[in-house]
N, C-alpha and C positions, 0 to 999 in steps of 0.2 A: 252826643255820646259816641256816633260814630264816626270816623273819617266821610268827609266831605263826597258828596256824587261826584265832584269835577274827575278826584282821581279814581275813580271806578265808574266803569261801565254799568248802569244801573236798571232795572224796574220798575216802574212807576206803575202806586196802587192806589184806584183812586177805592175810598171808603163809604159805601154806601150805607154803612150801617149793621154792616155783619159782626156775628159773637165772633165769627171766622176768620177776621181779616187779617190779624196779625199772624195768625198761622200760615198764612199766603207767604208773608214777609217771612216766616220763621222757614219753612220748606226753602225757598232761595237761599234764604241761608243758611240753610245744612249743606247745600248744594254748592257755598263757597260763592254765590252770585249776588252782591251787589244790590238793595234794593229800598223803596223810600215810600211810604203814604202818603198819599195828600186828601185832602176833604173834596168830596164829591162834586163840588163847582169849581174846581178850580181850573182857571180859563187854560184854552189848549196852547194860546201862548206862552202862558207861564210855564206849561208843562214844555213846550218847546224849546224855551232856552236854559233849560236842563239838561236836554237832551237825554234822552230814557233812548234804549234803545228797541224796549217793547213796557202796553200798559195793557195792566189786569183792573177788569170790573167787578169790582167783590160784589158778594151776598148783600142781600138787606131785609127788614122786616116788614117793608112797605110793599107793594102790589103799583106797576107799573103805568099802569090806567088809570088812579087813584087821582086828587085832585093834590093832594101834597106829595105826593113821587119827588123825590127827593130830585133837585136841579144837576144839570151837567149842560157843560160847555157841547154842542155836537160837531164843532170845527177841530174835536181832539181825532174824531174818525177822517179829517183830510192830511193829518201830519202823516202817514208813509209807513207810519212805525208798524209791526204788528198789533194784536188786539185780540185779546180773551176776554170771554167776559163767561162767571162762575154760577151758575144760578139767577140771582138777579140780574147779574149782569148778561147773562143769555138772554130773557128777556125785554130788555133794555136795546139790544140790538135787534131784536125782531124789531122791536117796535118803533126801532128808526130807520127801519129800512122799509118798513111795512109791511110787516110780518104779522103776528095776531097772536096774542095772550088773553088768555083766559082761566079761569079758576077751575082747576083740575074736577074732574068727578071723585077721586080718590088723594087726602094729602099723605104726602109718604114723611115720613119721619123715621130711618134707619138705613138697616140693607137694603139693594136690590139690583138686581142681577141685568147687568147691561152686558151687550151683545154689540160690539163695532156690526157696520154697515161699508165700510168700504176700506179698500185694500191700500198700501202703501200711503197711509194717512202719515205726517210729518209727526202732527200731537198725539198718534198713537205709534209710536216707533217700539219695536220690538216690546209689545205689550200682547197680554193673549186674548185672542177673539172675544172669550165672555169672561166678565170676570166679576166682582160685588165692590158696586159703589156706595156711597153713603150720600141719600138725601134727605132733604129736609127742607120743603117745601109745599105752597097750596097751589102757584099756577104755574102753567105751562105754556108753552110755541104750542099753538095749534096749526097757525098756515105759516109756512116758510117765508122769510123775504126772499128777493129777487135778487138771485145769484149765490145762493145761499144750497146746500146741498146735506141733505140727512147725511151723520157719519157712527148714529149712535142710537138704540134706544132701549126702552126698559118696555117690561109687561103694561104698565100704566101710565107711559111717557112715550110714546114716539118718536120724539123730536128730544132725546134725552141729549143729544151731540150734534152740533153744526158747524158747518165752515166755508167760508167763502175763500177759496186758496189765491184766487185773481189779486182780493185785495186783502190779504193773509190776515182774516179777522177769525176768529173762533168763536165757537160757542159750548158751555158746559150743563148740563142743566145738576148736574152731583156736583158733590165737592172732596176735588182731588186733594185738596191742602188737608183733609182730615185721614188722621192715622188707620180708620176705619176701612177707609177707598183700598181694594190692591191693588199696589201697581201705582201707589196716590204719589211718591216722591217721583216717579217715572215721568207722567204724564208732566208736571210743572218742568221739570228737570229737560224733557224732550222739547216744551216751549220757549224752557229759556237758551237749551245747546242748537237746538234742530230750527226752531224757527227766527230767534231771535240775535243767535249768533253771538251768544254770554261769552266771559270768558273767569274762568276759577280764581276770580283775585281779591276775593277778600275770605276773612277766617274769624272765628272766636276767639281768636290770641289777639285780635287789633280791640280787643272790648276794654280790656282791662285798664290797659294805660288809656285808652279814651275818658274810660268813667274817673280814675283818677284824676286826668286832666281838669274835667268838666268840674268834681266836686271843689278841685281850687280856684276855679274860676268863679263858682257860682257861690262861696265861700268869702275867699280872699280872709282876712283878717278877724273874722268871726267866729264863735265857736257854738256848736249843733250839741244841742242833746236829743235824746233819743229813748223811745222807749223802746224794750228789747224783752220780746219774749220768750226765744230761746227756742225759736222755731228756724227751720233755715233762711229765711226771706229776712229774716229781723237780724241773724247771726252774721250772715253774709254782707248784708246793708250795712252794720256796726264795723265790724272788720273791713269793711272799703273805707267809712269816714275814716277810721285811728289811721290805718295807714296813709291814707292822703295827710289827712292835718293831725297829725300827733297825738298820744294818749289823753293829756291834758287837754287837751279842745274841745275833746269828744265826751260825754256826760251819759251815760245810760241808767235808766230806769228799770226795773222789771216788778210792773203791778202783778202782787198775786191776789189774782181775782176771789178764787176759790173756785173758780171754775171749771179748772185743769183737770188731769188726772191724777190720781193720789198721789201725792209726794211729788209732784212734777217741778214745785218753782223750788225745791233743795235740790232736787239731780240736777234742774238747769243752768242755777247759777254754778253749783261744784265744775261741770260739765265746762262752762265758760271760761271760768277761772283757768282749769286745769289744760285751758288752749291758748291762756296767752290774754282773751280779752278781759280788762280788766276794769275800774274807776267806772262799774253797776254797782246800783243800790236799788237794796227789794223794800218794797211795799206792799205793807197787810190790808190788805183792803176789802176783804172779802166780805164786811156785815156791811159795808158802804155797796156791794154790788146788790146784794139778798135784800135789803131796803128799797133801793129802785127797781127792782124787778119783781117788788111784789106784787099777787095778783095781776102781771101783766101777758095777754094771752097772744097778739099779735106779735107774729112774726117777724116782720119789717119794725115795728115799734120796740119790738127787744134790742136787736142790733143795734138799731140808733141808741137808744137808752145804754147799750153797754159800750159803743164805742164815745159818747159824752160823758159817761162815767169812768173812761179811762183818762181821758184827759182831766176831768176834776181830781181823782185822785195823784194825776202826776204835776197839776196844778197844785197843790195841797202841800204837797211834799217839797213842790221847788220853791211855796213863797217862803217854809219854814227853813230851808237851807243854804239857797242860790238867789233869793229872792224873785220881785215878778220879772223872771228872764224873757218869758215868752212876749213881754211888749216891747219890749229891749230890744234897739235896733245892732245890738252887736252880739244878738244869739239867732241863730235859724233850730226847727224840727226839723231830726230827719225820721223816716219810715221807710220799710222796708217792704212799699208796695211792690207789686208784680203787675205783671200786665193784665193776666183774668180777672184781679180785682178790680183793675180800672173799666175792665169790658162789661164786666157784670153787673157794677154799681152808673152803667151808661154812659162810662166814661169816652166812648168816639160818636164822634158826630151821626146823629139821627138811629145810634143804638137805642135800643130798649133798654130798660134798666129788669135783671133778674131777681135783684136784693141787692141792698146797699151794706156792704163793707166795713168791720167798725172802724175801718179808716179814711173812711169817704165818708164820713158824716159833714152834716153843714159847716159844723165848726170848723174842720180840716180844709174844707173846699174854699172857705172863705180866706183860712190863712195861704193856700195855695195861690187865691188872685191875688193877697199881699206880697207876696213871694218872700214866705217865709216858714216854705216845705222843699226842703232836696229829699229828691226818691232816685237812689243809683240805681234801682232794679226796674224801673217805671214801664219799660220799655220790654222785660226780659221774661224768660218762664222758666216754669218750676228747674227742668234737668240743666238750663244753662245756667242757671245760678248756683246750682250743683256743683258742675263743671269750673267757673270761675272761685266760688270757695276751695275745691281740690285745687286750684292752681297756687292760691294764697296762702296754703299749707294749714286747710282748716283738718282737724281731723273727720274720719268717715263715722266715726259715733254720731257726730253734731249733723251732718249732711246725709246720713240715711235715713234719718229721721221719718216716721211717715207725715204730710203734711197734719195740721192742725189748724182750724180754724183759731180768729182771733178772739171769737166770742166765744172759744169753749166748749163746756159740755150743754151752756145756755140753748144753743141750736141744737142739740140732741136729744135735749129733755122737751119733747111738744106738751103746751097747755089744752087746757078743756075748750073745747070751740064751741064760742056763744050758738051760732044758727049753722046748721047743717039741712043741705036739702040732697036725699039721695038721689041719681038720677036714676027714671026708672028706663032702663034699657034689655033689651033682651041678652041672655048670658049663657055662656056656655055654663052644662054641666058639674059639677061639682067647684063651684066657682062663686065670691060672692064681694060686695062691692063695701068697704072697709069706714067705717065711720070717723072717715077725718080726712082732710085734706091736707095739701103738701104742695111744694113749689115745684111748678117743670117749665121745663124752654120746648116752644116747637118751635120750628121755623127757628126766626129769630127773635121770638116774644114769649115773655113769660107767662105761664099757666100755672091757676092756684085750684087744682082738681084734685081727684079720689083715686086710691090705691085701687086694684083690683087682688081679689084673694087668692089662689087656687089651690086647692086642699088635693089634687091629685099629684101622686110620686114620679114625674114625671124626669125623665133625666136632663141634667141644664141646658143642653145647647137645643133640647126642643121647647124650654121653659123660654128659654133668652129668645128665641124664632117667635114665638107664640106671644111675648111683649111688644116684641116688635109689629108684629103686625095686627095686635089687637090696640094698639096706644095708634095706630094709624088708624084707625077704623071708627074709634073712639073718642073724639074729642073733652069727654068728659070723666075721661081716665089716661092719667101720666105716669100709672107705675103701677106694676104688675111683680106680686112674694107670691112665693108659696108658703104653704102654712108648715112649717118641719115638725111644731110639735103642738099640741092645745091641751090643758088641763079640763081633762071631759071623764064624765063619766062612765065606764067600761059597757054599759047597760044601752048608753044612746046608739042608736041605731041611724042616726042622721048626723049630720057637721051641725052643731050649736052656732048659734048665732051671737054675734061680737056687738055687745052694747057701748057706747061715749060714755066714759064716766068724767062728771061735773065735778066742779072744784079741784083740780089739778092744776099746779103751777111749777114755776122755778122754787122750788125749798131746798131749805140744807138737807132734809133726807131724801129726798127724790137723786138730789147731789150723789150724795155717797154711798147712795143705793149704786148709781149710775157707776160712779167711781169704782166700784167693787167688780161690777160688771167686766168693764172694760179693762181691768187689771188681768183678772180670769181668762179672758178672751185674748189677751196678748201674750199672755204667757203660754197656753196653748199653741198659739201661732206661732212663736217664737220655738218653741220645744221641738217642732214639726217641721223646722226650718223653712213656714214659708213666710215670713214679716218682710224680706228682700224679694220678694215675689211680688208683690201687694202692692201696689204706691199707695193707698191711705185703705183704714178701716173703721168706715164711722159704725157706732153700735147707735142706734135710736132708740130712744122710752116713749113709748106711745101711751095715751090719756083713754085706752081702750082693754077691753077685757071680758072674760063669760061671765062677770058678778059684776053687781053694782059699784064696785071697789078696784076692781082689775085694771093691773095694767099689761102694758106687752112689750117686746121687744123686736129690732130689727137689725139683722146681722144686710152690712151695705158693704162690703169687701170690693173694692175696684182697683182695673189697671188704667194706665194711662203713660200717657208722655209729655204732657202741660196741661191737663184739666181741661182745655176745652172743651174735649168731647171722650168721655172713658168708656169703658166696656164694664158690665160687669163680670167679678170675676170669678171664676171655679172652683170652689174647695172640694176636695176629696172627701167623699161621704162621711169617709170616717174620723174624718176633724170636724165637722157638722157634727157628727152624734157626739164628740167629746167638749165641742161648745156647747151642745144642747144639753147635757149631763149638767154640765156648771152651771148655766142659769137655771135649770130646773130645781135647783138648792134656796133660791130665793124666795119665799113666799106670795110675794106679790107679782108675780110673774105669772101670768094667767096664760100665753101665747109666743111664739117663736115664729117672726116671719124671715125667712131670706129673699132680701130687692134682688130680681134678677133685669133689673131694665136699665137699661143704655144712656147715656147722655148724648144727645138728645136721647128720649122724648124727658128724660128724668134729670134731675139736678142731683148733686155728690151727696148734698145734706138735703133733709125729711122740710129744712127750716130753710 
């Protein structure tokens, strides 16, 4: 996809396993430098005759001392080069130098306030003495290796920054590659100008004609269909096939699930058309998704189930029209992956998997080892794919888009969960623990834990501090609402207690309950001018409520700059009280929580 290392100066990252690691590669390249992944054993000769001119040791989900600790070459520490190593990769060099790790007393997962330790550091060039890094971590350096020099620590890490300048190796225990760190493009930016002696030769404008290139190569005289949802990643991806190999080669689909938001698959095709791409055909397929998804309450088993139901219905439709193209060795798929879905769905070597993707289901994976999946985005995230659509002259209607999962409103609508066990843990005050569970990332491992409640009107940025450091503290809480509103009775003298209500599924009304919702909610937003503020705004229907019957909702408004890791984000009170007005119109609307928690410890969607 991209120009070759020989004519660039480059970065070699080996991948231990982090949700993080392409962000490493993504920061170099905002930074204009040059850089390449390789998988965690790959021998230091290989890496030698590439000639890197410095290697980063990413994060991972494993524990160094462990008996599967992921392998590595350790004659890559005699090639000369420099050496960072981020987190796991901090420890990793302790422990090859003989250093000592162990399992922290405290796991951090968010903010925390680091303090350099020594002056005219190279990796901390013109960076300020304290500043807020972003961890996400359970062990730590406890004894230094030899030769090895504190340069950095936190309240519950000491050893949060190391370096041995003799043989210019580093150590990080935070992670600078995330948007969260201040100062986080500086610090990469200072190892690769200051220590590694980069130099600015490569750009986003060498992506375009690569990915072209690549799709004719990997192509050649075939022709891709595609399904196309009219999301940017799918928009983008379709508009790179037509113009590499032509309108006619190129075939899209657009399943409408019924899953969307109301009216979404009539704007999206108008929308498409009205930009040029053309030769899509929609399919109704929506009582074909609401039959496989009935009665089905797992979370991971919906996904699978709606991403192999999109393929049967795109299956369905191509043997009636184009016939069976898909076993046809003169058609490829193509999709309009990104890279967090290939990270999330455990797509790099010795990741965790956080939920599988409805495009990363088996059946995809299997036509992938066929090779008969081209993904031009595979590699890329959310704002460069942005960025490369504006260059293709998509318009900003289609590209501002906020993102959209592929599964819909499916992952926003949560079912009844068979067995719940609360945990009983001591709680603050006006605070209570939510009957239902929800997917979270620590570290670099997925968590299927419980919401925490808190019914105090506390203002955000001490709600957002108070998640953070109660989802550290907490391993059996990943996410922390406040309650904005509850359907209680004016008489109770106490916060009502939020019972599971059984028998809730995917249905067409729970659908267009949801649907309704979310229409209200955008328009709001939109009225208020902050929908270009927002990179997505999932709304949640929770299977919970103060009556036997109730259900609830959950405003998840976040920023971000490729989903890795987002913040959540701010609304002004009084766009809170003018969403809370609109759902309170609904009947079945028992509850109004706002997620105020971070990714990490929390994931974007409830599902």
């Amino acid at each position: 996809m991209m120009k070759d290392s020989i004519t660039h100066k480059h970065i070699a990252i080996l991948d231990f396993g982090s949700q993080y690691t392409h962000l490493i590669s993504r920061r170099l390249r905002d930074a204009r430098v040059f850089s390449k992944i390789y998988p965690h054993d790959t021998p230091a000769k290989t890496l030698a005759s590439e000639r890197p001119i410095g290697v980063i040791l990413s994060g991972g989900p494993k524990s160094v001392y462990e008996a599967d600790a992921p392998s590595y070459d350790a004659k890559l520490f005699e090639l000369g080069i420099p050496i960072l190593g981020i987190c796991y990769g901090q420890q990793l060099i302790a422990r090859q130098f003989e250093g000592e790790v162990k399992h922290g007393k405290v796991r951090e997962y968010g903010f925390a306030k680091f303090k350099i330790k020594i002056e005219k550091s190279k990796l901390f060039h013109d960076i300020a003495d304290v500043l807020d890094v972003w961890m996400s971590h359970g062990d730590i350096v406890t004894k230094l290796p030899a030769g090895f020099t504190v340069t950095g620590a936190t309240k519950n890490c000491p050893i949060a920054a190391m370096a041995d300048t003799q043989r210019n190796i580093y150590g990080l225990q935070f992670h600078p590659e995330v948007h969260h760190t201040k100062d986080d493009d500086n610090i990469l930016r200072n190892f690769a100008f200051k220590i590694c002696k980069a130099e600015k030769d490569w750009q986003i404008g060498d992506i375009i004609g690569d990915i072209l290139t690549e799709i004719k190569i990997h192509v050649r005289t075939k022709k891709v269909f595609m399904l196309v949802s009219g999301g940017v990643d799918s928009t983008v991806a379709f508009a790179l096939l037509q113009k590499a190999l032509g309108e006619k080669n190129v075939i899209g689909v657009h399943i409408d699930s019924g899953l969307m938001r109301k009216d979404e698959s009539q704007k999206i095709l108008s929308d498409l058309n009205n930009a040029g791409l053309t030769n899509i055909n929609r399919v109704d397929a929506e009582d074909r998704f609401l039959k496989q998804l009935k009665n089905i309450r797992d979370p991971e088993e919906k996904r699978v189930i709606i991403g192999e139901t999109y393929m049967d219905a795109a299956e369905a439709w191509l043997s009636e029209n184009q016939g069976d193209i898909l076993q046809s060795e003169k058609w490829l798929i193509g999709q309009g992956t990104i890279y967090p879905d290939t990270i999330e769905s455990g797509g790099t070597l010795k990741a965790d998997k956080i939920k599988t993707h409805h495009n990363r289901v088996q059946r995809i994976l299997t036509m992938i080892e066929r090779g008969k999946i081209i993904e031009p985005l595979k590699n890329l995230y959310k704002d460069e794919v942005r960025e490369i659509g504006a260059k293709l002259g998509l318009p900003k209607k289609l590209l501002s888009r906020h993102p959209f999962p592929g599964p819909g409103l499916a992952v926003m609508i949560m079912c009844s969960q068979a067995r719940l066990y609360i945990p009983k843990i001591a709680l603050p005050k006006d605070t209570t623990i939510l009957p239902i569970q929800s997917t979270g990332i620590q570290g670099d491992n997925r968590t299927y834990a419980y919401p925490l409640a808190v019914w105090k009107t506390w203002n955000f940025e001490r709600m957002s501090r108070f998640a953070t450091e109660f989802t550290n503290h907490h391993k059996k809480i990943n996410r922390v609402v406040q309650v904005v509103w509850a359907k209680k009775n004016q008489e109770e003298k106490t916060h009502p207690n939020f019972s599971h209500t059984p028998g809730l599924f995917v249905t067409k009304d729970r659908l267009e309950l949801l649907q309704k919702i979310h229409e209200r909610v955008t328009r709001i937003v939109k009225d208020e001018r902050l929908y270009d503020k927002i990179w997505e705004f999932p709304i949640i229907l929770l299977p919970i409520g103060l009556t036997k019957n109730g259900q609830s909702v959950v405003l998840r408004p976040i920023s971000s700059k490729e989903a890795m890791t987002v913040n959540a984000y701010s609304l002004p009170r009084a766009t809170v009280q003018s969403i809370v007005y609109a759902i309170r119109q609904f009947d079945e609307i028992e509850a109004i929580f706002y997620d105020v928690t971070d990714k990490p410890p929390a994931t974007i969607q409830w599902e």
